[in-house]
C-alpha positions, 0 to 999 in steps of 0.5 A, spaced: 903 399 689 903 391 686 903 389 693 898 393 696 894 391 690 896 384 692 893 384 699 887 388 698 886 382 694 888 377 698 882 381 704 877 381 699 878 374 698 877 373 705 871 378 706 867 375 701 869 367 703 867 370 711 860 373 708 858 367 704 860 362 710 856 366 714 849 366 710 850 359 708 851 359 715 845 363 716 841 359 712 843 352 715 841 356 721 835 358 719 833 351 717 835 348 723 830 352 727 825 351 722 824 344 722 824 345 730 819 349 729 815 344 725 816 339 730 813 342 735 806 345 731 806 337 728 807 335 736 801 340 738 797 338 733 798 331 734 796 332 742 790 337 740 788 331 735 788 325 742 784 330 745 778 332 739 778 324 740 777 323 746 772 329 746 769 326 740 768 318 743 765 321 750 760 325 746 759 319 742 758 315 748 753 320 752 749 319 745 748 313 746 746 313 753 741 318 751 738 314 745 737 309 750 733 312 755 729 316 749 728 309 748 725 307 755 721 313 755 718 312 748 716 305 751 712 307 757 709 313 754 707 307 749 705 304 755 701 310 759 697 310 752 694 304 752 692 305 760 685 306 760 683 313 763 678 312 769 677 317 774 674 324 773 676 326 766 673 330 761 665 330 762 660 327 758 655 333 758 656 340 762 650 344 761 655 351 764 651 356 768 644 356 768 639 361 772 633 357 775 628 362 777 626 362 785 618 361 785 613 356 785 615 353 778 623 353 779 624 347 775 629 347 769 629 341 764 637 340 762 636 335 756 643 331 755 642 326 751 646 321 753 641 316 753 642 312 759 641 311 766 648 310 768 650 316 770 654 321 774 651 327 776 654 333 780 650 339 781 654 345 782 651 353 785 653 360 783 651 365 789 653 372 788 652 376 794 655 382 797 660 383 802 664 389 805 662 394 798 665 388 794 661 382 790 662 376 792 660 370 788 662 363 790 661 355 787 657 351 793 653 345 794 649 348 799 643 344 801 643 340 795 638 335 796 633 340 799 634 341 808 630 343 812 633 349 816 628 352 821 622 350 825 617 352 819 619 346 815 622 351 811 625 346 805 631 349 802 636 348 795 634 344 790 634 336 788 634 333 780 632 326 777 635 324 771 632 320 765 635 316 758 635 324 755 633 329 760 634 332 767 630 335 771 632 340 777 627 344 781 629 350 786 625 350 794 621 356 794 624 357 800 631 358 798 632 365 798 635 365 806 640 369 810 638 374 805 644 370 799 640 367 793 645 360 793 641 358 788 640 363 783 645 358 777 646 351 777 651 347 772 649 340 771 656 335 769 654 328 767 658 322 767 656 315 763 659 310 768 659 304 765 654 298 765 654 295 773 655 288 773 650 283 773 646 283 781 648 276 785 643 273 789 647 272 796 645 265 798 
């Protein structure tokens, strides 16, 4: 008995130095894999950084060049603004669509108040006519001025003339031809042009 109690405490010394060799083993083990683990993340982190840099100085840089060219635009936005506007721009008197009687007294006085001679005048006509079952109407300048179109001397269309403040806008007797009154509406646009230069006598 003294001497199985004197192994068995001799295997118990033994067991209990292997356990603890073992998890002091496990545990430097553990250790060891947990720093090479962080290593690694550390690494990564590191390479993930380089490249939100890189991201960032790119972005940065495209930035920059489209401040750049929103600087050039604004400069010739700037520079178009400054430009005069010539040309058919906006009218300075529009009458919109007047109906002009077809008889002996068709003349129409438009006032426009624009004070001036110097004017652009475009005369528009609206005839509406019927075609196939269907109304048809159309924008025209036929026979402005007044043509004539047969062998009666018949006059058609109509004419104007202008003043400082009014103008006057008389419709032919005769304008109600091919059965399609192209009279029937008129719409007056008018453009103050500017004042014409002096006259220069030529030598």
């Amino acid at each position: 008995m003294g001497f199985t109690k004197k192994i068995d405490a001799r295997t118990l010394s033994l067991v209990l130095i292997a356990f603890i060799g073992g998890v002091v083993g496990g545990y430097v083990s553990n250790a060891t894999m947990n720093n090479t683990q962080i290593e690694g993340l550390s690494n990564a982190l590191t390479t993930q950084l380089i490249s939100k840099d890189t991201q960032i100085a790119t972005l940065s840089s495209k930035v920059t060049t489209l401040q750049d060219q929103l600087s050039r635009l604004e400069e010739s936005v700037s520079i178009i603004e400054d430009v005069p506007i010539t040309g058919f721009n906006t009218p300075d008197f529009d009458s919109g669509w007047i109906t002009i009687e077809e008889d002996a007294d068709g003349i129409i006085w438009v006032r426009h108040d624009l004070g001036t001679l110097n004017l652009f005048v475009y005369l528009l006509g609206s005839e509406t006519y019927v075609s196939g079952g269907e109304i048809v109407t159309r924008v025209h300048q036929i026979a402005i001025g007044r043509d004539i179109y047969d062998d009666d001397n018949n006059d058609r269309g109509v004419w104007w003339i202008a003043g400082e403040q009014y103008i006057n806008i008389e419709r032919s007797t005769d304008d109600n031809f091919w059965n399609r009154n192209f009279w029937n509406e008129v719409r007056v646009l008018i453009w103050v042009l500017p004042d014409p230069p002096e006259a220069t006598a030529t030598p």
